[in-house]
Structures are given as structure tokens and as C-alpha cells.
mmCIF file of the N, C-alpha and C atoms, coordinates in Angstrom:
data_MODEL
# 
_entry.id   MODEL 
# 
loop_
_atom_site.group_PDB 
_atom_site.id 
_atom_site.type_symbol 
_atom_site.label_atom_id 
_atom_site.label_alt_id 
_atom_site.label_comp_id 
_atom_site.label_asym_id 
_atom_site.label_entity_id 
_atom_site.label_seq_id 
_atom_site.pdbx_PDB_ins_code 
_atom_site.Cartn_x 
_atom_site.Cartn_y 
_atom_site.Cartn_z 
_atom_site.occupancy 
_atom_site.B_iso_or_equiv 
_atom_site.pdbx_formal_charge 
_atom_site.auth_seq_id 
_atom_site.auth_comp_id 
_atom_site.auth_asym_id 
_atom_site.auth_atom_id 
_atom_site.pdbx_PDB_model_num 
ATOM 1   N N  . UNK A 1 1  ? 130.572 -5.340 186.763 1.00 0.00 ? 1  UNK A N  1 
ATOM 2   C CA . UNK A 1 1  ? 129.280 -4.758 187.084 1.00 0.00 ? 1  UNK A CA 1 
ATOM 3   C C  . UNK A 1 1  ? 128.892 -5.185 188.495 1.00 0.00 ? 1  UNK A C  1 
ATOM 4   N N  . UNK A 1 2  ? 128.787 -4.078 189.460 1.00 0.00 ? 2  UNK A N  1 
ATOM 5   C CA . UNK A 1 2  ? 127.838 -4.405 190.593 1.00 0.00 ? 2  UNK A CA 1 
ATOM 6   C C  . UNK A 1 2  ? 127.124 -3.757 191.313 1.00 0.00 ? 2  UNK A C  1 
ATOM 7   N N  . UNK A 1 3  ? 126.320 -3.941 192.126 1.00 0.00 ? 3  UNK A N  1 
ATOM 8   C CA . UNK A 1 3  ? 125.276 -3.356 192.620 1.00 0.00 ? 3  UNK A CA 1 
ATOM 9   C C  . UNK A 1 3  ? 125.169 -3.520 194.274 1.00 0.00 ? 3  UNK A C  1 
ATOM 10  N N  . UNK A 1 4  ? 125.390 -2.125 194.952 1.00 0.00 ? 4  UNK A N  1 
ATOM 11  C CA . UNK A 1 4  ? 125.370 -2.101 195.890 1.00 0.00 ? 4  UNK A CA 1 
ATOM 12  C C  . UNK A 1 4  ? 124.086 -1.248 196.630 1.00 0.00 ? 4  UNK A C  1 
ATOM 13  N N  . UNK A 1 5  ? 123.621 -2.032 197.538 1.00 0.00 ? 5  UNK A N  1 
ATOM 14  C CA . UNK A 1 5  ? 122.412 -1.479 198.615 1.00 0.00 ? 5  UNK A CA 1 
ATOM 15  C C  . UNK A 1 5  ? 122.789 -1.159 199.450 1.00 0.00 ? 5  UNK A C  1 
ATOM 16  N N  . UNK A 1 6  ? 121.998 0.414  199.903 1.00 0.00 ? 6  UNK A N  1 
ATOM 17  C CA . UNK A 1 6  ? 122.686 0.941  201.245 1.00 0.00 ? 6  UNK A CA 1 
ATOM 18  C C  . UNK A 1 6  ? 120.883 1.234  201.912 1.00 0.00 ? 6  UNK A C  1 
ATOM 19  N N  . UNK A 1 7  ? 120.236 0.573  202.878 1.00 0.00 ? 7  UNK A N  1 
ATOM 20  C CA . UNK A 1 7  ? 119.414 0.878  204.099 1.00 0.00 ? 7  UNK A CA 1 
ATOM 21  C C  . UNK A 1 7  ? 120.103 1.422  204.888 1.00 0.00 ? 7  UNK A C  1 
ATOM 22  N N  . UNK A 1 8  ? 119.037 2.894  205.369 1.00 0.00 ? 8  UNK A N  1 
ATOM 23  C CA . UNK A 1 8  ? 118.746 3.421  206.761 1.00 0.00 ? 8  UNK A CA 1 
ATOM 24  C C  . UNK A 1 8  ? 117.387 3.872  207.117 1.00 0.00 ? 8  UNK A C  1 
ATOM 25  N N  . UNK A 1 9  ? 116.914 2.987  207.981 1.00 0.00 ? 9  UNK A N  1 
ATOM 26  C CA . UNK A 1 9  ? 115.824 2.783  208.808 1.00 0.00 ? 9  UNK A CA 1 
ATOM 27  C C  . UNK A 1 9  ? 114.532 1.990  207.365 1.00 0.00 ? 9  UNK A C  1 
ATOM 28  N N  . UNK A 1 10 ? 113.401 3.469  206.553 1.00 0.00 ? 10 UNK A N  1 
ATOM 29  C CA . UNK A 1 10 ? 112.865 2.373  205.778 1.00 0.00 ? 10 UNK A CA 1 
ATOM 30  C C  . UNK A 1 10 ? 112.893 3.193  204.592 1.00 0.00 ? 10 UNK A C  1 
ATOM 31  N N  . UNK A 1 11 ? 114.772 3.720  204.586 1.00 0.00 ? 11 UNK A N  1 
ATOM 32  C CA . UNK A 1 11 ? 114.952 4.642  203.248 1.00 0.00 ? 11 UNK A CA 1 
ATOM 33  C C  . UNK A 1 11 ? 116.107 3.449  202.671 1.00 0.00 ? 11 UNK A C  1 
ATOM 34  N N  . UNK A 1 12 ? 115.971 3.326  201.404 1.00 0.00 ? 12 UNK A N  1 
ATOM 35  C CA . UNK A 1 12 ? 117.123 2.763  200.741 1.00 0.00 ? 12 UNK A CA 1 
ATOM 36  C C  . UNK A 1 12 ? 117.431 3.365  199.483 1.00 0.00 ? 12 UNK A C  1 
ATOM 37  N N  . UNK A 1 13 ? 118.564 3.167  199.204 1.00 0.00 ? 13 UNK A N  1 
ATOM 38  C CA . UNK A 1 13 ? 119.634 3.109  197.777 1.00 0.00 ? 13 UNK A CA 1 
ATOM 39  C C  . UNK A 1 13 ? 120.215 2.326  196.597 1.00 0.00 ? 13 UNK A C  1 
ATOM 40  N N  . UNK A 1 14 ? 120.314 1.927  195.975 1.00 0.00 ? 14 UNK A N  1 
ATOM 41  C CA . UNK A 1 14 ? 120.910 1.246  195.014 1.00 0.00 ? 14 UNK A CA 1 
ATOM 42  C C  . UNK A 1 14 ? 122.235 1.704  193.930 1.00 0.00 ? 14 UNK A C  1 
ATOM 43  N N  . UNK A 1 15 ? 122.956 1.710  193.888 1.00 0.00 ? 15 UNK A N  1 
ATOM 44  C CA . UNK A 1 15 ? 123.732 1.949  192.674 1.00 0.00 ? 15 UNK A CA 1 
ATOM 45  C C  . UNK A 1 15 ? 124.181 0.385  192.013 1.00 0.00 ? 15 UNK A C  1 
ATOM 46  N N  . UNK A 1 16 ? 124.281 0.551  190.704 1.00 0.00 ? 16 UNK A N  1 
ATOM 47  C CA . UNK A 1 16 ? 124.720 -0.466 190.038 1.00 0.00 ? 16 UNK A CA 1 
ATOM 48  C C  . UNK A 1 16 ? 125.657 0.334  188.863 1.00 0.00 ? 16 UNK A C  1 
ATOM 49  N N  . UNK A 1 17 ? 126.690 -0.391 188.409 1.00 0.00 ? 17 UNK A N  1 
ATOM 50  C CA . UNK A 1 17 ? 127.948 0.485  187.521 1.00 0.00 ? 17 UNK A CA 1 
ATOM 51  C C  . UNK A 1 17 ? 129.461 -0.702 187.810 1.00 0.00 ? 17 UNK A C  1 
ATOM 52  N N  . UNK A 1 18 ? 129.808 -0.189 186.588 1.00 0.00 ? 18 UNK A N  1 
ATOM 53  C CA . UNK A 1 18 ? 131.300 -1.285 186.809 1.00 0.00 ? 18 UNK A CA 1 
ATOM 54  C C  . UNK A 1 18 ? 131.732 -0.747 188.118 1.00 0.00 ? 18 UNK A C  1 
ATOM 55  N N  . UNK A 1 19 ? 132.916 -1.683 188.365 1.00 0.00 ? 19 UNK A N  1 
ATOM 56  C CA . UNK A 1 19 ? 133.206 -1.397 189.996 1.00 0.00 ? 19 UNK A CA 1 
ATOM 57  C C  . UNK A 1 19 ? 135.223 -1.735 189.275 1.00 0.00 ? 19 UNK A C  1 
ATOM 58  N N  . UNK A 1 20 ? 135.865 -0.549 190.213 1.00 0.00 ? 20 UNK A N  1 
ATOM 59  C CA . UNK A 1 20 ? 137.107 -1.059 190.417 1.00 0.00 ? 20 UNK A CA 1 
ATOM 60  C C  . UNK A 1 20 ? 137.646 -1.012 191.752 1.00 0.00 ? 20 UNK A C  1 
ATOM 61  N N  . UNK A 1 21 ? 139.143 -2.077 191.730 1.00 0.00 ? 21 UNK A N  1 
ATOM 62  C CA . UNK A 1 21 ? 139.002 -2.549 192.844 1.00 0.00 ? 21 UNK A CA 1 
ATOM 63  C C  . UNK A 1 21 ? 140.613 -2.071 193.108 1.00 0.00 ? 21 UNK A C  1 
ATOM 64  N N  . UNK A 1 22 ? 140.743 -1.161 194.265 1.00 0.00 ? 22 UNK A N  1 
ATOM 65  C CA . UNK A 1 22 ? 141.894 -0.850 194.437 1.00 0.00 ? 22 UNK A CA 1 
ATOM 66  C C  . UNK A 1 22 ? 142.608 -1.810 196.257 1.00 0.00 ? 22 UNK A C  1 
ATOM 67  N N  . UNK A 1 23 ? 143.375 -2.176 195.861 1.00 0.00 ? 23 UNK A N  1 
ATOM 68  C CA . UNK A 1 23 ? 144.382 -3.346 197.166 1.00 0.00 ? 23 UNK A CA 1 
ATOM 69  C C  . UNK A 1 23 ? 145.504 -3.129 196.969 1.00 0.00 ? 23 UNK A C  1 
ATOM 70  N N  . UNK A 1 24 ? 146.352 -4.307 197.831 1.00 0.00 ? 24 UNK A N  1 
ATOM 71  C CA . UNK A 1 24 ? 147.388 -4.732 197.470 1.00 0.00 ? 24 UNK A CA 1 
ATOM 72  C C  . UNK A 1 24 ? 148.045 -5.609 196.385 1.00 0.00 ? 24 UNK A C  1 
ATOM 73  N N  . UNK A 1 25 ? 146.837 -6.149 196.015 1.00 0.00 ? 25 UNK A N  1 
ATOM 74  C CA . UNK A 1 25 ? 147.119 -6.904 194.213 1.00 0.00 ? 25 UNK A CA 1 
ATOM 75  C C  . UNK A 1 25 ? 146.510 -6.308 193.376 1.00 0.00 ? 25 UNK A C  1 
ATOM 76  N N  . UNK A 1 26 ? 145.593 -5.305 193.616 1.00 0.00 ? 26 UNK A N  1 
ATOM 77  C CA . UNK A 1 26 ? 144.946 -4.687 192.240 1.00 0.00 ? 26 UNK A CA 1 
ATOM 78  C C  . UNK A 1 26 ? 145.395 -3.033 192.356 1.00 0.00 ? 26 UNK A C  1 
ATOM 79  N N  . UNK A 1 27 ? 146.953 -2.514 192.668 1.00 0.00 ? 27 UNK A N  1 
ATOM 80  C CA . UNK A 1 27 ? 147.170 -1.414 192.532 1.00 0.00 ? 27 UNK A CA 1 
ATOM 81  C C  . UNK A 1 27 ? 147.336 -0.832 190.895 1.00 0.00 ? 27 UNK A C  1 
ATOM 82  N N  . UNK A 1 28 ? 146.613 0.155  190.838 1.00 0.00 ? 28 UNK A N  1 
ATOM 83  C CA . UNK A 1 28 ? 146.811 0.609  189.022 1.00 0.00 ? 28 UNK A CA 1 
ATOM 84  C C  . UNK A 1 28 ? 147.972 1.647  189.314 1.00 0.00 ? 28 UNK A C  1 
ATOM 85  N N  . UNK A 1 29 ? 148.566 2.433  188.173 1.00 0.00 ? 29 UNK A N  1 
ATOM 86  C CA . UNK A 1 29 ? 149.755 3.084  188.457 1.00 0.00 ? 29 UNK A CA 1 
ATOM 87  C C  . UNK A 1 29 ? 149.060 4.371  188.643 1.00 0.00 ? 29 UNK A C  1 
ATOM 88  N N  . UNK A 1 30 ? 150.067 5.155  189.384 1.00 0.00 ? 30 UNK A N  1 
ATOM 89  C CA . UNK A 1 30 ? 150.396 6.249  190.497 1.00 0.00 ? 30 UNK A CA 1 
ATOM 90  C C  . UNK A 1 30 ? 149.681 5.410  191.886 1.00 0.00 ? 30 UNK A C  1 
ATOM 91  N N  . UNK A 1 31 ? 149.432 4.060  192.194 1.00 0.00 ? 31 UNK A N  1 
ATOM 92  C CA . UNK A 1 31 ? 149.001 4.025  193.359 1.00 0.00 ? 31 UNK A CA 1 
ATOM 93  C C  . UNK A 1 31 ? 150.292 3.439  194.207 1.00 0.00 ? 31 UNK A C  1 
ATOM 94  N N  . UNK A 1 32 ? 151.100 3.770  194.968 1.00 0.00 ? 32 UNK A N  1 
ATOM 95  C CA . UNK A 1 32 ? 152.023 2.650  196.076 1.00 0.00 ? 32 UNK A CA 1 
ATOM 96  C C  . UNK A 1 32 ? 151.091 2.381  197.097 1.00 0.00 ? 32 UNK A C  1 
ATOM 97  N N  . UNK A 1 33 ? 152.098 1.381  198.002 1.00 0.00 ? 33 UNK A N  1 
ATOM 98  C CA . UNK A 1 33 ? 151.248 0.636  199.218 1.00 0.00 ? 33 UNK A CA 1 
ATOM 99  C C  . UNK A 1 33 ? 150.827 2.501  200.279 1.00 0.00 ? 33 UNK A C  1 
ATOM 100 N N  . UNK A 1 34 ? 151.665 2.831  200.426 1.00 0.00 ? 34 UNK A N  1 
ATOM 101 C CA . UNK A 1 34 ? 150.983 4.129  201.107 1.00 0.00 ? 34 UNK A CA 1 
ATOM 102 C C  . UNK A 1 34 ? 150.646 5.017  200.579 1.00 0.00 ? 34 UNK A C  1 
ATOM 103 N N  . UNK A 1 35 ? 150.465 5.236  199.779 1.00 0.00 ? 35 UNK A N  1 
ATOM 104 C CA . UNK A 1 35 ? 148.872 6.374  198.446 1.00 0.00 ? 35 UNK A CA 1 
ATOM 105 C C  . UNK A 1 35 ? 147.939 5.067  199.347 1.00 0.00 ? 35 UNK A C  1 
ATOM 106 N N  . UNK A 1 36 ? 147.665 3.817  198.542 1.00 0.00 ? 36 UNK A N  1 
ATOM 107 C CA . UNK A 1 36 ? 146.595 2.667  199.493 1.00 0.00 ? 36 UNK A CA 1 
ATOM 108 C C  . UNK A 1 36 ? 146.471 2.959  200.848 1.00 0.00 ? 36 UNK A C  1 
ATOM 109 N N  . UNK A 1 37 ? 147.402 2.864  201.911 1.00 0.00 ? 37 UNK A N  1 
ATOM 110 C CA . UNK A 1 37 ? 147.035 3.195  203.511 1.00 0.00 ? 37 UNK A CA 1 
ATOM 111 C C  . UNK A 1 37 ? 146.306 4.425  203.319 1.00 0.00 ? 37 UNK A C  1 
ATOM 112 N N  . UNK A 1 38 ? 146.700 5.642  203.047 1.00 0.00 ? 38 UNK A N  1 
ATOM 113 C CA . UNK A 1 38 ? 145.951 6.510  203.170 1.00 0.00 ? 38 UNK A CA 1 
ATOM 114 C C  . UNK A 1 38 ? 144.608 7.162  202.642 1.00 0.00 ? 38 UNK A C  1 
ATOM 115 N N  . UNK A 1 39 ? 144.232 5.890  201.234 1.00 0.00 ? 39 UNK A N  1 
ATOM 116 C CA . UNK A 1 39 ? 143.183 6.046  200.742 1.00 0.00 ? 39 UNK A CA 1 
ATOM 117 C C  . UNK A 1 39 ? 142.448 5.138  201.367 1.00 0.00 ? 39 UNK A C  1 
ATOM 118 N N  . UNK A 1 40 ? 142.550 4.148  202.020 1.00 0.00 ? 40 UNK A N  1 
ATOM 119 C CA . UNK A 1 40 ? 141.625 3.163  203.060 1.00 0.00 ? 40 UNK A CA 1 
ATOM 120 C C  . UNK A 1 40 ? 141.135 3.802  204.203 1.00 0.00 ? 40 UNK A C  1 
ATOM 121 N N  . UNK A 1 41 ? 142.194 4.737  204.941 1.00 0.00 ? 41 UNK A N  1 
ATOM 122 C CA . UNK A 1 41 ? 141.453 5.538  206.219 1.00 0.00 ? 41 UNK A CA 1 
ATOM 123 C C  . UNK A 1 41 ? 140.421 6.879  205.286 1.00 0.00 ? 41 UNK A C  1 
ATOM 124 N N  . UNK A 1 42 ? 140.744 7.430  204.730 1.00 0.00 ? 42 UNK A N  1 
ATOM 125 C CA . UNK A 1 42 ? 139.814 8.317  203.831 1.00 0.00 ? 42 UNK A CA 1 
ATOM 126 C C  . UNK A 1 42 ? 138.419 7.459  203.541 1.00 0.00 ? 42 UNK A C  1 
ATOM 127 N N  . UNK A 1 43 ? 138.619 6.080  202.731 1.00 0.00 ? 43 UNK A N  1 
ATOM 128 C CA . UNK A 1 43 ? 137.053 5.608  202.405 1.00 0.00 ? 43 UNK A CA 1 
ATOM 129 C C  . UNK A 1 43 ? 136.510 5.478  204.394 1.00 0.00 ? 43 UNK A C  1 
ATOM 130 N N  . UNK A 1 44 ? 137.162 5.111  205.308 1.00 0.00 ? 44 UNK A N  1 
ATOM 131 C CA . UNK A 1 44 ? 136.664 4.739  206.523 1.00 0.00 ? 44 UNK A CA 1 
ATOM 132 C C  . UNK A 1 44 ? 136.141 5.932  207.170 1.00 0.00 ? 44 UNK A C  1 
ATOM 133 N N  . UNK A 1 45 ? 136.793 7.013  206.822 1.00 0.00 ? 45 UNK A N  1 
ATOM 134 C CA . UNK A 1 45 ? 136.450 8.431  207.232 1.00 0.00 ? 45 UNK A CA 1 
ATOM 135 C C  . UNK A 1 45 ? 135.363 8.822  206.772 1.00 0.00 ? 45 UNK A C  1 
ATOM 136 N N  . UNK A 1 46 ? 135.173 8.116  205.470 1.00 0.00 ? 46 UNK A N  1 
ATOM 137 C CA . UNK A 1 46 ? 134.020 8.875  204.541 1.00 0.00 ? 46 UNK A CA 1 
ATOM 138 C C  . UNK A 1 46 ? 132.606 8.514  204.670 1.00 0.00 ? 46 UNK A C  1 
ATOM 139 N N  . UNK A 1 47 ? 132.932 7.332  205.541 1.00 0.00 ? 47 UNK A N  1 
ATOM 140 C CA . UNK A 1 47 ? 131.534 6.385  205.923 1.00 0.00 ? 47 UNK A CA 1 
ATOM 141 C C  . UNK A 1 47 ? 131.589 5.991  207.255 1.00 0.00 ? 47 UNK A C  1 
ATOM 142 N N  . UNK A 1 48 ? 132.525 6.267  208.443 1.00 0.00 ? 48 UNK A N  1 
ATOM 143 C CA . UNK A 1 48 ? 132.484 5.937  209.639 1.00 0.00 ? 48 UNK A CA 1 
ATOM 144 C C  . UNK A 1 48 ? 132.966 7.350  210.013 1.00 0.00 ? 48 UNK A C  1 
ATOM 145 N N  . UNK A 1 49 ? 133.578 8.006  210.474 1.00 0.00 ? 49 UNK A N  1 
ATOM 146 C CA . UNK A 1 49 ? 134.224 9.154  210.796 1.00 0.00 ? 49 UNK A CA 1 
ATOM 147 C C  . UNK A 1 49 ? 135.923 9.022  211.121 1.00 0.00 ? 49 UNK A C  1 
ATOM 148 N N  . UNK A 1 50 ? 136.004 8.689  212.093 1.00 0.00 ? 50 UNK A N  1 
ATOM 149 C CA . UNK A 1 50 ? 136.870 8.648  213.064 1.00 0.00 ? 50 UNK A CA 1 
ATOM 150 C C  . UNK A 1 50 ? 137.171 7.138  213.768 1.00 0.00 ? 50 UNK A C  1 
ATOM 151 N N  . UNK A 1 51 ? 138.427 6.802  213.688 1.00 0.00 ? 51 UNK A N  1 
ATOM 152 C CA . UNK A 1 51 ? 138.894 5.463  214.214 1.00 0.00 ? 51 UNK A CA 1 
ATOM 153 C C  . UNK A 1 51 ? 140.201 5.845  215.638 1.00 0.00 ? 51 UNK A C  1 
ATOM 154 N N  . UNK A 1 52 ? 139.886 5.406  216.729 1.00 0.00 ? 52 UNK A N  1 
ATOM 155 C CA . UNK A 1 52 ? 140.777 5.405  217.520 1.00 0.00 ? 52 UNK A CA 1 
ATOM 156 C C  . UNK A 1 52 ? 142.204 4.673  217.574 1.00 0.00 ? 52 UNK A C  1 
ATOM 157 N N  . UNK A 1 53 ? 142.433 4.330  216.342 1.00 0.00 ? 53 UNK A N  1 
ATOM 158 C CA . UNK A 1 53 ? 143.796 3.674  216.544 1.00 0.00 ? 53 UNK A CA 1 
ATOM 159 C C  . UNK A 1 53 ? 144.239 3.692  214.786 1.00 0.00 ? 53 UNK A C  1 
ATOM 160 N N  . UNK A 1 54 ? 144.435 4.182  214.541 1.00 0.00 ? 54 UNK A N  1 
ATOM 161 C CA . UNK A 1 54 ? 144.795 4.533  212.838 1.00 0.00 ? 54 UNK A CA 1 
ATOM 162 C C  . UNK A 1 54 ? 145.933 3.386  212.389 1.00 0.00 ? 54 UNK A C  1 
ATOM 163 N N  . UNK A 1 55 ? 146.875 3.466  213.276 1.00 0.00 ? 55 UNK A N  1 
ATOM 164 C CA . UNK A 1 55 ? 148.274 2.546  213.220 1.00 0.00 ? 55 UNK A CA 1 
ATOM 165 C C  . UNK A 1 55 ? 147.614 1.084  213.341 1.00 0.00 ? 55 UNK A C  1 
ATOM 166 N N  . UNK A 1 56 ? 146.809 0.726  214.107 1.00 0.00 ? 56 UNK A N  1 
ATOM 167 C CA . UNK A 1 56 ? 145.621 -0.549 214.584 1.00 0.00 ? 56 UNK A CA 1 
ATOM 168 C C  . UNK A 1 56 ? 145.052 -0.866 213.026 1.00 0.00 ? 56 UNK A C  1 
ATOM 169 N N  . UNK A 1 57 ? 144.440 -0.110 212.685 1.00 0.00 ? 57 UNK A N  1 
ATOM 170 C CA . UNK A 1 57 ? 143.578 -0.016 211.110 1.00 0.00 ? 57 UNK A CA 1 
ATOM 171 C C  . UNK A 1 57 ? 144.465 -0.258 210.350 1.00 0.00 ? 57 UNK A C  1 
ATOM 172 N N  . UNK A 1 58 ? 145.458 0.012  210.496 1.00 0.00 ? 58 UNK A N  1 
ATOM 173 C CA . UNK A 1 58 ? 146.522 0.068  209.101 1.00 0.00 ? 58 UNK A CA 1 
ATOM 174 C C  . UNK A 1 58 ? 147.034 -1.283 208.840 1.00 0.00 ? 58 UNK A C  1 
ATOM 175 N N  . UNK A 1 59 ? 147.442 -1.256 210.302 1.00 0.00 ? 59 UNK A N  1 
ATOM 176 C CA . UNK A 1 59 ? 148.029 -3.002 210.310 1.00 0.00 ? 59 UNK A CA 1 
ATOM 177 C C  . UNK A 1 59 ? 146.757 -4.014 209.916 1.00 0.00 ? 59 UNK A C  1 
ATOM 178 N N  . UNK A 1 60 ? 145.324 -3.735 210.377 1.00 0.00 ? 60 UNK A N  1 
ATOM 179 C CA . UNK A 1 60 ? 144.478 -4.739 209.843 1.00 0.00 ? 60 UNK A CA 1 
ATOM 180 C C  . UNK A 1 60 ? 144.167 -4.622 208.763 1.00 0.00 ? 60 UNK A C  1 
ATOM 181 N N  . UNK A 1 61 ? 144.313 -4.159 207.825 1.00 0.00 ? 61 UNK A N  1 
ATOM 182 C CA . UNK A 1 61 ? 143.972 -3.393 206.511 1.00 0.00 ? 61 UNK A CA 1 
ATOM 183 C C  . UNK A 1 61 ? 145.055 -4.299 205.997 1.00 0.00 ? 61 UNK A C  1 
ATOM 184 N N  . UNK A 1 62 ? 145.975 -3.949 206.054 1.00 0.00 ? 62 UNK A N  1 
ATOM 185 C CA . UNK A 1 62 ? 147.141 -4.744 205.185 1.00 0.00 ? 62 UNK A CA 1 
ATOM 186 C C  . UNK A 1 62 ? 147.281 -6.193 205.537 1.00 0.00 ? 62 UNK A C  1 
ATOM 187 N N  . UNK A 1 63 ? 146.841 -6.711 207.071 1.00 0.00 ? 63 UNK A N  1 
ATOM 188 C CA . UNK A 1 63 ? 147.491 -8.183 206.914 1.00 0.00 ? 63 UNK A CA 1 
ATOM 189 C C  . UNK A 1 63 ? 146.121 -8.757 206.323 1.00 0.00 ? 63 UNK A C  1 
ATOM 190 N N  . UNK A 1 64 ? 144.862 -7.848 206.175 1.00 0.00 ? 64 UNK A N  1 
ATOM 191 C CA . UNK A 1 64 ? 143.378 -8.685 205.522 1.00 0.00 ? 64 UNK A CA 1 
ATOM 192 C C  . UNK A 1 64 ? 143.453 -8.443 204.307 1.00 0.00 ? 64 UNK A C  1 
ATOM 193 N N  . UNK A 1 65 ? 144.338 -7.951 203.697 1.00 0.00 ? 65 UNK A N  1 
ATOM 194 C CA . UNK A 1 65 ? 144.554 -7.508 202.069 1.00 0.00 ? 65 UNK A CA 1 
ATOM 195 C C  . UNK A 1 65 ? 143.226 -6.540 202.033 1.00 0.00 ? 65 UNK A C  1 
ATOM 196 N N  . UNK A 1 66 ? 142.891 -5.663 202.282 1.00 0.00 ? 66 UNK A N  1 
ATOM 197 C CA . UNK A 1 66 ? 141.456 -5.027 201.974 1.00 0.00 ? 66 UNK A CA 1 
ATOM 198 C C  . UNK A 1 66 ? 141.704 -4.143 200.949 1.00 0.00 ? 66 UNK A C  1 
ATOM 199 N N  . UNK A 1 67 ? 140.455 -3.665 200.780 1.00 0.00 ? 67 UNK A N  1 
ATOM 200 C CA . UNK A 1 67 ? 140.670 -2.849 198.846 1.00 0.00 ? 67 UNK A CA 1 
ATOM 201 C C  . UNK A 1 67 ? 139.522 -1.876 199.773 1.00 0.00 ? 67 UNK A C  1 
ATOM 202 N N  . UNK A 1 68 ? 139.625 -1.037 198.148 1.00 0.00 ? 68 UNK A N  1 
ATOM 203 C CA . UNK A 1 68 ? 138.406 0.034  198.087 1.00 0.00 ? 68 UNK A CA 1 
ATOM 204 C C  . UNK A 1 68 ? 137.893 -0.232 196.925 1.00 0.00 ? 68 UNK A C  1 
ATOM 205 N N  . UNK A 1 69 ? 136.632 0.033  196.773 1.00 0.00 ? 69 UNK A N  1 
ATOM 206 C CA . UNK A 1 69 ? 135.730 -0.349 195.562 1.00 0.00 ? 69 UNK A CA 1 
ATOM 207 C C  . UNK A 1 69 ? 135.201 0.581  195.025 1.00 0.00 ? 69 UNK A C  1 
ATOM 208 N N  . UNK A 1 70 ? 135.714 1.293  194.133 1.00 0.00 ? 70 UNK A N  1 
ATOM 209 C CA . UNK A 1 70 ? 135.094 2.189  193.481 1.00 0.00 ? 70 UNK A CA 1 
ATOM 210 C C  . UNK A 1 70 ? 134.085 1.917  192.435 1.00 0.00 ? 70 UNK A C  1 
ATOM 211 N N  . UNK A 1 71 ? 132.903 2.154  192.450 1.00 0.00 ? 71 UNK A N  1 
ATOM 212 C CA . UNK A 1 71 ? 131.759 2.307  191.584 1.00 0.00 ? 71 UNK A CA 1 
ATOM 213 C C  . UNK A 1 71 ? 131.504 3.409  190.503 1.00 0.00 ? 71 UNK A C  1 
ATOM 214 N N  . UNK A 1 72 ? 131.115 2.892  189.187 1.00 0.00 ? 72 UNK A N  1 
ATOM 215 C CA . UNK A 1 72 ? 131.151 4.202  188.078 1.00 0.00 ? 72 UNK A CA 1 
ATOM 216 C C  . UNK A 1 72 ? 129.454 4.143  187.868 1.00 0.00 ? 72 UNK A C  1 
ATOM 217 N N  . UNK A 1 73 ? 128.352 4.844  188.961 1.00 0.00 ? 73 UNK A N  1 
ATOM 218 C CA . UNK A 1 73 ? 127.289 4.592  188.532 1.00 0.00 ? 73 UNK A CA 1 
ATOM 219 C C  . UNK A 1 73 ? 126.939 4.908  187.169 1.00 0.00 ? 73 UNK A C  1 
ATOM 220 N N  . UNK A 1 74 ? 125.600 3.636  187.492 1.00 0.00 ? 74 UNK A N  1 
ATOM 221 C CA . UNK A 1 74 ? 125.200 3.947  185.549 1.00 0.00 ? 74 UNK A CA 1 
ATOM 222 C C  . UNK A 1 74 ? 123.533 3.778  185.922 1.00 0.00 ? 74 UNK A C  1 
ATOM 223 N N  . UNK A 1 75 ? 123.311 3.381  186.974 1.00 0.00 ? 75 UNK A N  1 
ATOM 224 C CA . UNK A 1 75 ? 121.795 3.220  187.654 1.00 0.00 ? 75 UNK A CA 1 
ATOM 225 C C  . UNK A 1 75 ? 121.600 3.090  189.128 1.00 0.00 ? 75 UNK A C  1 
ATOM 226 N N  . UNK A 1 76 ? 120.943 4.567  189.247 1.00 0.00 ? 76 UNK A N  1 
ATOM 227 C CA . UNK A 1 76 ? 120.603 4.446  190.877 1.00 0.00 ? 76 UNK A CA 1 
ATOM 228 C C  . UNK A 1 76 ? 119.314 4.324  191.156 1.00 0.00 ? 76 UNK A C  1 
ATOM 229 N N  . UNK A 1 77 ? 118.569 3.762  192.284 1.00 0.00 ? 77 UNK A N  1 
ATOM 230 C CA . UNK A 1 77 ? 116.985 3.166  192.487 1.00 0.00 ? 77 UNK A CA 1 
ATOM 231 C C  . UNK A 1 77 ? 116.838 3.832  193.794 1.00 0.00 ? 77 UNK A C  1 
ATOM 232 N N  . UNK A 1 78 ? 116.019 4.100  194.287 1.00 0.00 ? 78 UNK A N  1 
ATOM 233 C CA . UNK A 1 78 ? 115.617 4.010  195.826 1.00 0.00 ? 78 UNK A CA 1 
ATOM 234 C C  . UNK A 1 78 ? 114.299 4.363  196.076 1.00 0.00 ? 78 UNK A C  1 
ATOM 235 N N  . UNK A 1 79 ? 114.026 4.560  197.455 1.00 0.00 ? 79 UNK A N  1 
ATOM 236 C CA . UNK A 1 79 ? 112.536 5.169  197.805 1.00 0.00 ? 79 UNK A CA 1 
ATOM 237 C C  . UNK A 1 79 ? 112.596 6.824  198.387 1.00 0.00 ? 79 UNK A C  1 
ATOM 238 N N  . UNK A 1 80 ? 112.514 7.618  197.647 1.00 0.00 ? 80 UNK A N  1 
ATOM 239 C CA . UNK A 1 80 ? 113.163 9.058  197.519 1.00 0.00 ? 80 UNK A CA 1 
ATOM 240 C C  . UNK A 1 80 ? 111.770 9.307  198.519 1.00 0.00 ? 80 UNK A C  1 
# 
């Protein structure tokens, strides 16, 4: 279970919901290490746009072990 806050400016968000965690130690099956590379630039795409060095990202991605965190909301809050 976790709960993540997202502020912009004096609007905010909440979701809370189990969370899974996709890496290099928590791959579930159909995932290999590159299904992972290419689902890490996708979450970065999905919330930053565009990265000038993809091959740069990739290599930091893998030597920081980084994951993606998928959330199954079950409660969202904010100031609508």
C-alpha cells in the first residue's frame, strides 16, 4: 500500500492503492532486462517528455537499479 502526492502550483493529488514494483530484481514474467529499458524511458516520457541522451539514461537506469512503480488506485483526494 502507498500513497503518492503530486503538487502543481496550489492544485494537488493523492492516490493511495497497492503499488508494484518493476526493476532489475523485481522482474515478473514476460518482463526481460530490455522490455525494462524500454518501459523506464516510456514512464520518463510519460512525465518528463523527452531526454537528450537515451543511451546516457539507460546506462543510469541500470547501474542505479531503478524500477517503475505501478499503482492500483483504490483512493484518490485532491483540491478539484
Amino acid at each position: 500500500q502507498v500513497t503518492i502526492a503530486i503538487r502543481r502550483d496550489w492544485t494537488w493529488r493523492s492516490v493511495t492503492g497497492p503499488a508494484d514494483l518493476i526493476g532489475p530484481d523485481d522482474l515478473p514474467d514476460g518482463i526481460d532486462a530490455e522490455a525494462l529499458r524500454l518501459l523506464l524511458r516510456e514512464v520518463f516520457q510519460a512525465a518528463s517528455g523527452t531526454h537528450d541522451d537515451f543511451d546516457e539514461y539507460d546506462r543510469v537506469m541500470a547501474d542505479e537499479g531503478r524500477v517503475a512503480v505501478f499503482v492500483a488506485p483504490e483512493r484518490i483526494l485532491g483540491n478539484y
